[in-house]
FILUM-654656 format. One record per atom (N, C-alpha, C): residue number from 1; residue in three letters; atom name; x, y, z. Coordinates in nm, 4 decimals, padded with zeros to 6 digits, m for minus. Layout:
BEGIN
PT_num_residu_atome_east_north_up
PT_NUM_ALA_CA_X_Y_Z
...
REM end
This chain:
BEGIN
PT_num_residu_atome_east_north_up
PT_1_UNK_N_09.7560_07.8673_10.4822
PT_1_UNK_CA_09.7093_07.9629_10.3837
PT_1_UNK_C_09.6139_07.8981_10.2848
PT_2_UNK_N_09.6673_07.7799_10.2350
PT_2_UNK_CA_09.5887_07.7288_10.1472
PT_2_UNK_C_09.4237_07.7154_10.1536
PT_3_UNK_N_09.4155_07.6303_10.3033
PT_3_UNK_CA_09.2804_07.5778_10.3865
PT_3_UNK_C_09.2000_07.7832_10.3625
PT_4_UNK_N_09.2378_07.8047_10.4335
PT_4_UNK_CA_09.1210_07.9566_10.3880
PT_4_UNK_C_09.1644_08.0438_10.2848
PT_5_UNK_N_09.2235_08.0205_10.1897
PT_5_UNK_CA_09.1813_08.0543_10.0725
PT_5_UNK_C_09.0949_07.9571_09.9894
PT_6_UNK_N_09.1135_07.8167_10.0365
PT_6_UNK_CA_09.0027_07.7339_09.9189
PT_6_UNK_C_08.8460_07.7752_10.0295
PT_7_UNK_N_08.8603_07.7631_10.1207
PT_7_UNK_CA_08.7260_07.8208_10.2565
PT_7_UNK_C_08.7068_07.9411_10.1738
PT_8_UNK_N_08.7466_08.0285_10.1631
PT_8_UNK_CA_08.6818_08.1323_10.0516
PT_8_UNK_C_08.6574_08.1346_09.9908
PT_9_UNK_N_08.7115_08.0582_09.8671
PT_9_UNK_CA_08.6784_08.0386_09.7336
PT_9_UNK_C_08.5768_07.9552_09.7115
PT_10_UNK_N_08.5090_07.8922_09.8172
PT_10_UNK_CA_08.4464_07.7508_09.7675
PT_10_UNK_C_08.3020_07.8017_09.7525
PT_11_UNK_N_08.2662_07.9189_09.8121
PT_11_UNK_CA_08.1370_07.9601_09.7404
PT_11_UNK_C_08.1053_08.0666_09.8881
PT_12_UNK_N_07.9635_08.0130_09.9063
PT_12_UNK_CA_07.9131_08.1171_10.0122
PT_12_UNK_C_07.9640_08.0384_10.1569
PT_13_UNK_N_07.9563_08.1189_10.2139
PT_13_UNK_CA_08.0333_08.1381_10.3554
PT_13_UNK_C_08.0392_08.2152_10.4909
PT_14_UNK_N_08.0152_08.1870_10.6037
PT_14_UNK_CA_07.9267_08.2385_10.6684
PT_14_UNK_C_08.0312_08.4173_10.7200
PT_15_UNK_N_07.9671_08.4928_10.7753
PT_15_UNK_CA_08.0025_08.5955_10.8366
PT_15_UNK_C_08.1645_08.5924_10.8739
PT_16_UNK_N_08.1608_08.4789_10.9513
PT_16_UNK_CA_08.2394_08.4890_11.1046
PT_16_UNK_C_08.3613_08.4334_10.9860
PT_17_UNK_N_08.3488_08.3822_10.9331
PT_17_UNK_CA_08.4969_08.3014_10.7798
PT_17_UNK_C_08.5063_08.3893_10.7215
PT_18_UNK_N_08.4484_08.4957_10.6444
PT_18_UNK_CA_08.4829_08.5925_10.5810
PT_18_UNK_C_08.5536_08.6783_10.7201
PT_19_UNK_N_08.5280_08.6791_10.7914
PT_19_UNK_CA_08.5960_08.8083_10.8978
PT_19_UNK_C_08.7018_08.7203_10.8953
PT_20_UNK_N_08.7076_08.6365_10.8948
PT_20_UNK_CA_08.8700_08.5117_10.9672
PT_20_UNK_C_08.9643_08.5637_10.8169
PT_21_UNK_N_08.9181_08.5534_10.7489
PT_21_UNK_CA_08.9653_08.5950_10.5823
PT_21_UNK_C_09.0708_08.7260_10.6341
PT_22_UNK_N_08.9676_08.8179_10.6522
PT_22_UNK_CA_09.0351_08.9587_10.6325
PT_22_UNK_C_09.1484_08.9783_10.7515
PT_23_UNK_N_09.1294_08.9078_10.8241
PT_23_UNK_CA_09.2126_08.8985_10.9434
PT_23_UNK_C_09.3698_08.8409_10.8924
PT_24_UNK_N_09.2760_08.6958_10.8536
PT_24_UNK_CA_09.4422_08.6471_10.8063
PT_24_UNK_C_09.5095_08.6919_10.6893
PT_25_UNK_N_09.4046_08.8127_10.6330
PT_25_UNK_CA_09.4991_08.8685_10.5228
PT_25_UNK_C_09.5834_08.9944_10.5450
PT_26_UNK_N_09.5366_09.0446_10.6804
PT_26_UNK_CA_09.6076_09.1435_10.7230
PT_26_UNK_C_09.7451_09.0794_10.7975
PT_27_UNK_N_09.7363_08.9782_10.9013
PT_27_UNK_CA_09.8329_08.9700_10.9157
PT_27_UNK_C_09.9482_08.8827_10.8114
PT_28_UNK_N_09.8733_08.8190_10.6772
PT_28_UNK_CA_10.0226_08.7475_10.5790
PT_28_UNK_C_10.0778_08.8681_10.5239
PT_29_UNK_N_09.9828_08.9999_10.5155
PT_29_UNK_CA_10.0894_09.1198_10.4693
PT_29_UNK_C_10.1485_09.1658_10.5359
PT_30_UNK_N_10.1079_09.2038_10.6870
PT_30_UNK_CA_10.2300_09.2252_10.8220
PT_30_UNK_C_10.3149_09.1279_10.8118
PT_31_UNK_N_10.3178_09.0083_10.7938
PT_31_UNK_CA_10.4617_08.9136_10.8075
PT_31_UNK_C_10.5146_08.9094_10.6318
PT_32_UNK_N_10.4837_08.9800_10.5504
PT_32_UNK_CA_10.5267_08.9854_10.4264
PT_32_UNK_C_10.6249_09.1050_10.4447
PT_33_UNK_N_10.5810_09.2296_10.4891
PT_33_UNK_CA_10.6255_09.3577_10.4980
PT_33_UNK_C_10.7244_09.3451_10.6054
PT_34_UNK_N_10.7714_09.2616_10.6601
PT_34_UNK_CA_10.9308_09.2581_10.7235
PT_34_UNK_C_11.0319_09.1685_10.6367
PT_35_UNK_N_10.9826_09.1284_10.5117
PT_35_UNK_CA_11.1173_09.0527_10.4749
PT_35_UNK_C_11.1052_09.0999_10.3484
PT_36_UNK_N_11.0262_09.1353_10.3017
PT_36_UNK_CA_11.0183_09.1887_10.1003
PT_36_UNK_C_10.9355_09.3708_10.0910
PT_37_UNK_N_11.0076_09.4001_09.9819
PT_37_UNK_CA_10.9837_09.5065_09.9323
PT_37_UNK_C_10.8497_09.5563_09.9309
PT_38_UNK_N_10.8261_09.6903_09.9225
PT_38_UNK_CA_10.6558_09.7256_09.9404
PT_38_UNK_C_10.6013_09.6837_09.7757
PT_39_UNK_N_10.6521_09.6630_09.7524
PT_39_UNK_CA_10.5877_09.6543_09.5369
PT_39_UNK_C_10.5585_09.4908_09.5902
PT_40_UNK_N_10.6625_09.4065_09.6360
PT_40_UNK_CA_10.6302_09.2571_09.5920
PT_40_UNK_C_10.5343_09.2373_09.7134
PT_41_UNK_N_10.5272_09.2844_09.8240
PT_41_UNK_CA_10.3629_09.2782_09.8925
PT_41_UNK_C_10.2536_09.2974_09.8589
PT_42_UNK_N_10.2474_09.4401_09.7973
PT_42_UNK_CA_10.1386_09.4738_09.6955
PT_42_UNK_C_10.1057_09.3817_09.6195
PT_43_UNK_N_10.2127_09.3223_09.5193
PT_43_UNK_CA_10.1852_09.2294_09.4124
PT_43_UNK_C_10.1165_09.1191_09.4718
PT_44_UNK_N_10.1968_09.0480_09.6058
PT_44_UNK_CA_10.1661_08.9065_09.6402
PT_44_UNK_C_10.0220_08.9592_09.7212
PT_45_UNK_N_09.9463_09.0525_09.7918
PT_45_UNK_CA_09.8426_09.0798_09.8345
PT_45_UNK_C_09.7398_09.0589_09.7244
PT_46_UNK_N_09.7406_09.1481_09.5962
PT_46_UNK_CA_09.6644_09.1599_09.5266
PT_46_UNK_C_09.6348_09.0438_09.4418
PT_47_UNK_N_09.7350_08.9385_09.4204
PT_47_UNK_CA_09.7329_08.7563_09.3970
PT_47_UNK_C_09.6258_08.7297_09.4583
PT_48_UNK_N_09.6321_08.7304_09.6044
PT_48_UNK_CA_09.5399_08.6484_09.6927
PT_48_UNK_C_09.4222_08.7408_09.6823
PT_49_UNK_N_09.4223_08.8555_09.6986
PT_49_UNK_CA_09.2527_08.9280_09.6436
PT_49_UNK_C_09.1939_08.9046_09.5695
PT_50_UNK_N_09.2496_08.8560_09.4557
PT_50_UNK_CA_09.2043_08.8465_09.3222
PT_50_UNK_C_09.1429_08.6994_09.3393
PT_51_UNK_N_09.1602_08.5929_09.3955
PT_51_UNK_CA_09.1153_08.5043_09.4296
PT_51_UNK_C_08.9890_08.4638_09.5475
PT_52_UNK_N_08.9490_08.5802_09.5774
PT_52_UNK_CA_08.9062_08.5738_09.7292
PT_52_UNK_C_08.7567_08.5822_09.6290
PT_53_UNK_N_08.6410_08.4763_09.6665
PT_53_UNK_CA_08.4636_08.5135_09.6151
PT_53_UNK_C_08.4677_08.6673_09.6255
PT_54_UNK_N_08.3744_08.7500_09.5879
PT_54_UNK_CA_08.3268_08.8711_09.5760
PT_54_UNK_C_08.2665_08.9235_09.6760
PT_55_UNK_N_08.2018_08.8457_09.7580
PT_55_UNK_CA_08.1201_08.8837_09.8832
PT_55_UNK_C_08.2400_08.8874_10.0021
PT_56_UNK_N_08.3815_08.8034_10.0053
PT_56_UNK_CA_08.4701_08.8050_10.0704
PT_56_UNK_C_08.5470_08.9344_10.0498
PT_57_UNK_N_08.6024_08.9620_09.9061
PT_57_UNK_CA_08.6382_09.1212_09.8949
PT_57_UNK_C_08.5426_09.2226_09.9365
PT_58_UNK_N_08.4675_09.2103_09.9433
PT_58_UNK_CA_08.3528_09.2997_10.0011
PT_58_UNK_C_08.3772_09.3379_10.1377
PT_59_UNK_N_08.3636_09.2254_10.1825
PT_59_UNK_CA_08.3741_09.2397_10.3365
PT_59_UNK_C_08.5003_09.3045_10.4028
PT_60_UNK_N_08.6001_09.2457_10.3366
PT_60_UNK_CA_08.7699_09.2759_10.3297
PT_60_UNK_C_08.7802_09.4036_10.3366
PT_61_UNK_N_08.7455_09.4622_10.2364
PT_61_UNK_CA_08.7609_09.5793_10.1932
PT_61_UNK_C_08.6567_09.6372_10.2934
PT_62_UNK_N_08.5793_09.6512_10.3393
PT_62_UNK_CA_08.5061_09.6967_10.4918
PT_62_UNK_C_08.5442_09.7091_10.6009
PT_63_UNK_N_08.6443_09.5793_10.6110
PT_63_UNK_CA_08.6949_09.6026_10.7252
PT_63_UNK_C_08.8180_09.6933_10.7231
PT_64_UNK_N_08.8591_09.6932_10.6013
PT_64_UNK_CA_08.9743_09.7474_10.5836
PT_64_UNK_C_09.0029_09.9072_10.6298
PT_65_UNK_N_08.8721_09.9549_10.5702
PT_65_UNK_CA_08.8192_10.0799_10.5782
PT_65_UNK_C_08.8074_10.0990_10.7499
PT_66_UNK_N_08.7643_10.0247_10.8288
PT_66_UNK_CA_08.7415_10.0538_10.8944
PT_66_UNK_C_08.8317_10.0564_11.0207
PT_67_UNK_N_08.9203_09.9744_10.9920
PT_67_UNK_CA_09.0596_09.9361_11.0914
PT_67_UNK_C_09.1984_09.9312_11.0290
PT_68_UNK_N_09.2219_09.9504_10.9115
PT_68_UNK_CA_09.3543_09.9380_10.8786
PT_68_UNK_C_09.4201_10.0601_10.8199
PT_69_UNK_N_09.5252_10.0735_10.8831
PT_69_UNK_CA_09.5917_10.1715_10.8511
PT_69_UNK_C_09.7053_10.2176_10.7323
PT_70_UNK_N_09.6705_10.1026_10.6393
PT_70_UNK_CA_09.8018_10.1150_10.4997
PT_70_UNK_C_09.6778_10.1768_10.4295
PT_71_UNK_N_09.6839_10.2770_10.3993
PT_71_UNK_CA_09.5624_10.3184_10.3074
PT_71_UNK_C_09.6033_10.3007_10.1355
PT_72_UNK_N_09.7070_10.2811_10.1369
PT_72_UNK_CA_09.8186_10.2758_09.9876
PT_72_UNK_C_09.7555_10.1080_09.9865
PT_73_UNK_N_09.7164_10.0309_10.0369
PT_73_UNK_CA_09.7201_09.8816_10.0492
PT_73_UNK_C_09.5512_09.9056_10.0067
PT_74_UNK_N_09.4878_09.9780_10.0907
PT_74_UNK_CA_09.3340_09.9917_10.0760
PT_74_UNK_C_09.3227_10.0506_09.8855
PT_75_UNK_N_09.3792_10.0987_09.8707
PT_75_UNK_CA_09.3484_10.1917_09.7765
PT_75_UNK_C_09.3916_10.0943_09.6331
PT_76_UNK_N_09.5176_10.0420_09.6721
PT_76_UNK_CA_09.5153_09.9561_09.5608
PT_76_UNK_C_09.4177_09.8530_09.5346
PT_77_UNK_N_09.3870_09.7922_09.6176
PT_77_UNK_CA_09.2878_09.7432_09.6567
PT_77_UNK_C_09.1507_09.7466_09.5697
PT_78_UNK_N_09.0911_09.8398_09.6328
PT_78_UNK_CA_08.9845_09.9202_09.6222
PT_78_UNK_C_08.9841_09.9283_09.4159
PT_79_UNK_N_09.1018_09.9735_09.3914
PT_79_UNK_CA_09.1110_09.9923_09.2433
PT_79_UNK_C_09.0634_09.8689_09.2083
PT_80_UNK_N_09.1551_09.7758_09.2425
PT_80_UNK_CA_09.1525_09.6244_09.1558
PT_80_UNK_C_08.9879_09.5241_09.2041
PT_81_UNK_N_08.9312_09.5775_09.2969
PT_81_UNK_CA_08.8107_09.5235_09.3243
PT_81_UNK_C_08.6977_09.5678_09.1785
PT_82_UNK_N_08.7313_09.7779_09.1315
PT_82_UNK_CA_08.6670_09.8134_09.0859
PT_82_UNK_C_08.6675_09.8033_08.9426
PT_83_UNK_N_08.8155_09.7499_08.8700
PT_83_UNK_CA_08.8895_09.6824_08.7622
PT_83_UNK_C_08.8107_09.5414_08.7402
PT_84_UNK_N_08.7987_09.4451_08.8932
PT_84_UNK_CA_08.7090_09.3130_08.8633
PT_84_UNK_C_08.6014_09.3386_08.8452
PT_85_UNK_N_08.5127_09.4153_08.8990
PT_85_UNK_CA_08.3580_09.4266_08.9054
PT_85_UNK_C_08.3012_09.4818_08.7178
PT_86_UNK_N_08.4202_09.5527_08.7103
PT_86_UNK_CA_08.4078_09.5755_08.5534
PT_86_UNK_C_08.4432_09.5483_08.4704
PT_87_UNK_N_08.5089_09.4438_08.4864
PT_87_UNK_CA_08.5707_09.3299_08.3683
PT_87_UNK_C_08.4363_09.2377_08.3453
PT_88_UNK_N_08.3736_09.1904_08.4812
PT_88_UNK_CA_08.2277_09.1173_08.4618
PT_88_UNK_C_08.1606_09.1584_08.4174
PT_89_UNK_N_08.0883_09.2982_08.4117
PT_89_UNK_CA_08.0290_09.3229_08.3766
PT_89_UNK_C_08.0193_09.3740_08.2044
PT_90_UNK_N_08.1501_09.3632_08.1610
PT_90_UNK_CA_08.1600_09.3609_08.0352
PT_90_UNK_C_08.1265_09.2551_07.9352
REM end
């Protein structure tokens, strides 16, 4: 986990690592969502979002839209992307 979250964080990054991103973030919440509550997934998802470069939530959130089926996961999501983008810009 560590190795591609600092691979994300470390700046720009090609296509194919940001897709590896959203991948492995779908499945640490599939193996989260068999042993803990839907609130402390949410919580521990939105940890690691909140950390992910901006061009990586971007992408995330694209793919998300486009293949994933927790839309409650997308949506929180989606909020807290639109919560960061406007905290910067303040």
């Amino acid at each position: 986990e560590r190795v591609w979250e600092r691979m994300a964080l470390s700046g720009e990054c090609d296509g194919r690592l940001r897709e590896r991103v959203a991948e492995l973030f779908d499945e640490k919440s599939q193996r989260l969502q068999k042993r803990m509550r839907p609130a402390e997934v949410t919580e521990k998802m939105t940890a690691i979002f909140r950390r992910l470069s901006p061009r990586t939530r971007d992408d995330l959130l694209s793919r998300m839209r486009r293949e994933h089926t927790d839309t409650a996961m997308l949506a929180m999501l989606e909020a807290e992307s639109r919560l960061n983008s406007g905290n910067k810009e303040a």
